[in-house]
C-alpha positions, 0 to 999 in steps of 0.5 A: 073112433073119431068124429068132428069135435062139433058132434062131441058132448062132455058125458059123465059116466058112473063105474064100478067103484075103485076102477075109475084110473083103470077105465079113464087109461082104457079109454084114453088108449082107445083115443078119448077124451077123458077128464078124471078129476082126482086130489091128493090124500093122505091116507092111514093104515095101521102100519103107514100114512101115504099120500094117495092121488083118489077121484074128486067124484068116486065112481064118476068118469067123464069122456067128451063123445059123439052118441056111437063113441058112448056107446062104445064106453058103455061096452067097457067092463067097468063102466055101470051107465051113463049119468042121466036125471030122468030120461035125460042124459047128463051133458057136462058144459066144457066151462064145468069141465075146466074147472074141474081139470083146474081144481088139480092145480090147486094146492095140496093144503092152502091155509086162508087168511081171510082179511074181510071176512064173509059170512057163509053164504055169500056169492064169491067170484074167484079172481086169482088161482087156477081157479080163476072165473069160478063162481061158488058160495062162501061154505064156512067163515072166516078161517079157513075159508072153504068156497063150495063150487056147483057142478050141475050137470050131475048134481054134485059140489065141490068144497075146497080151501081157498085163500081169501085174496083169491076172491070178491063177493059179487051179486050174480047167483053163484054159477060154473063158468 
């Protein structure tokens, strides 16, 4: 299934619910470039808690294809459709999917210390952390300190806990990458 990477656009794909580890595994075994954004949970059942590694966006998967390669994925029995707004397919920007790679590397549980508070709403520049370069909005001050980072292309935001230090308040309008 190979083509020139120039050919290749970060397509988000809607599955079945609960299938997207089994698809993200067939794609990948078939040579794709895949990106499964997931965090760790804790879960609870009657008899036992167990921590669980779950999608960051249920039912979302997202491959770097060529027009014929999405074609292909769309045969796949658990994939729905492809993500699109309109007659328009939704093109992820490989900064978006950075990011989203990156946000695995963050903690588990970071407990915020702010030391100058922000007030919700503010435009904050990530400047340390696997997170670094993001922009997002403050969502929640001044302890803990939660910044919501935008993921356009499919129209979903990501809400995490950040360490204070990790950030400044800046003027641009909050954007990914």
């Amino acid at each position: 299934m190979s083509r020139p990477a120039s050919d290749r656009v970060w397509r988000a794909f809607y599955t079945r619910p609960r299938n997207e580890k089994k698809v993200a595994a067939r794609l990948t075994e078939a040579g794709l470039e895949v990106c499964l954004p997931l965090r760790t949970v804790l879960r609870q059942w009657s008899d036992r808690k167990k921590t669980v590694r779950e999608p960051l966006f249920p039912s979302y998967l997202f491959a770097h294809v060529d027009e014929r390669e999405r074609l292909v994925v769309l045969t796949d029995e658990a994939i729905v459709k492809t993500v699109s707004f309109g007659a328009r397919l939704a093109e992820v920007r490989d900064a978006e999917i950075e990011i989203l790679r990156a946000l695995e590397a963050m903690p588990g549980q970071v407990e915020a210390v702010a030391r100058d508070a922000f007030p919700e709403g503010t435009p904050v520049l990530v400047t340390d952390g696997p997170m670094k370069g993001a922009r997002g909005t403050v969502a929640g001050s001044p302890r803990p300190l939660y910044l919501t980072l935008d993921i356009p292309s499919i129209r979903q935001s990501i809400r995490l806990q950040v360490p204070a230090d990790w950030i400044m308040r800046t003027e641009a309008a909050p954007a990914v990458g």
